[in-house]
C-alpha positions in Angstrom: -54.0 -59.5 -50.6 -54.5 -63.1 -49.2 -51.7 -64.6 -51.3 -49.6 -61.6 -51.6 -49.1 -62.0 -55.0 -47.9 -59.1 -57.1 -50.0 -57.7 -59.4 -48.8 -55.9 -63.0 -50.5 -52.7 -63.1 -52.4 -54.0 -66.8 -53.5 -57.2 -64.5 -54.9 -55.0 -61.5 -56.8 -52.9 -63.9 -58.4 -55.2 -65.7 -59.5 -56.7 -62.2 -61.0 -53.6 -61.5 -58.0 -53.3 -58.4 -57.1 -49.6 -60.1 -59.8 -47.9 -62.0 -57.0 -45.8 -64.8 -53.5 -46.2 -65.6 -50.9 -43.3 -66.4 -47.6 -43.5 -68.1 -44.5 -43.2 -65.9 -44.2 -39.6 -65.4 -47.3 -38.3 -65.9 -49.3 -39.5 -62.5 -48.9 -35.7 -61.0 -50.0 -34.4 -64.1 -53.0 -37.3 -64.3 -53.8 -36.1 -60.5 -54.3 -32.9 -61.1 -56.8 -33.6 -63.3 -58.3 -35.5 -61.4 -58.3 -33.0 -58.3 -59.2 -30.0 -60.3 -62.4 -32.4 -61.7 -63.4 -33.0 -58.3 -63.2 -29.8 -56.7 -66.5 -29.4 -59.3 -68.0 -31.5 -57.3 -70.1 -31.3 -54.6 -67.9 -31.3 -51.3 -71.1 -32.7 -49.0 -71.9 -35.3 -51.8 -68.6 -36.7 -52.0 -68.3 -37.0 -47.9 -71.4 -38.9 -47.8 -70.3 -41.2 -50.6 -66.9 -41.3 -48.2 -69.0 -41.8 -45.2 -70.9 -44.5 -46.5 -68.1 -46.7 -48.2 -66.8 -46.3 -45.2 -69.6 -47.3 -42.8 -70.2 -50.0 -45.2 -67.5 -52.3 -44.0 -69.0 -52.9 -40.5 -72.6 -52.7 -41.2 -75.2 -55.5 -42.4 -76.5 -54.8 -45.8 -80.0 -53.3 -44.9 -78.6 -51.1 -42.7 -76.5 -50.1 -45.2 -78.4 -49.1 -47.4 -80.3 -47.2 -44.7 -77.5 -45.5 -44.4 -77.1 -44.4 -47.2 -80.6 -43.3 -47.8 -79.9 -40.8 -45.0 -76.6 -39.7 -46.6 -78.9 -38.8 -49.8 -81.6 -37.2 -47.5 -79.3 -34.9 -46.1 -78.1 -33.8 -49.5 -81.5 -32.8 -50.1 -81.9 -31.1 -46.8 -79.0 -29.1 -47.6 -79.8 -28.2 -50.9 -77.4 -29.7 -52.8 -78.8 -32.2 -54.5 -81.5 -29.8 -55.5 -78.7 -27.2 -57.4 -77.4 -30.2 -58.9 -80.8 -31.7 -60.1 -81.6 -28.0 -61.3 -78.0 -27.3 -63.3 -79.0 -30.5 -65.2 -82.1 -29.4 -66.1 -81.4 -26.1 -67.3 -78.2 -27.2 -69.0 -75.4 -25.6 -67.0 -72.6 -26.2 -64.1 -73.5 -26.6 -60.7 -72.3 -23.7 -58.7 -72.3 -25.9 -55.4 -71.5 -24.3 -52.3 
């Protein structure tokens, strides 16, 4: 971003700047797939990871990860991390909320 240099999409992800590649006409197919695996997902789970990425940019590290600490807390609170810890254990899908 600092130079402005182009980057070929093998270059960016083996940078780690994209994390998959998809062949040219297959990225709304690719999405999907994607969407439809993280609507498994739990909703509150993925807002605090997007809550925390996020308030990562403008907090120092400790507080950070203080942050995030609460994020996980209030999974537990919530019960979602419970259902998730408990559909591993006994070998099943979650059934989040």
């Amino acid at each position: 971003m600092l130079t402005a240099r182009q980057v070929a999409a093998p270059e960016a992800y083996a940078i780690g700047l994209v994390d998959r590649l998809v062949e040219a006409g297959k990225a709304e197919q690719e999405a999907l797939r994607l969407a439809a695996k993280l609507r498994t997902m739990s909703l509150p789970a993925l807002q605090a990871v997007i809550r925390t990425v996020d308030a990562s940019f403008d907090l120092p590290l400790q507080e950070g990860f203080a942050y995030e600490v609460a994020q996980e807390q209030g999974l537990f609170e919530s019960g979602e991390a419970k259902e998730g810890l408990m559909a591993f254990l006994e070998k099943r899908p979650p059934n989040f909320v």
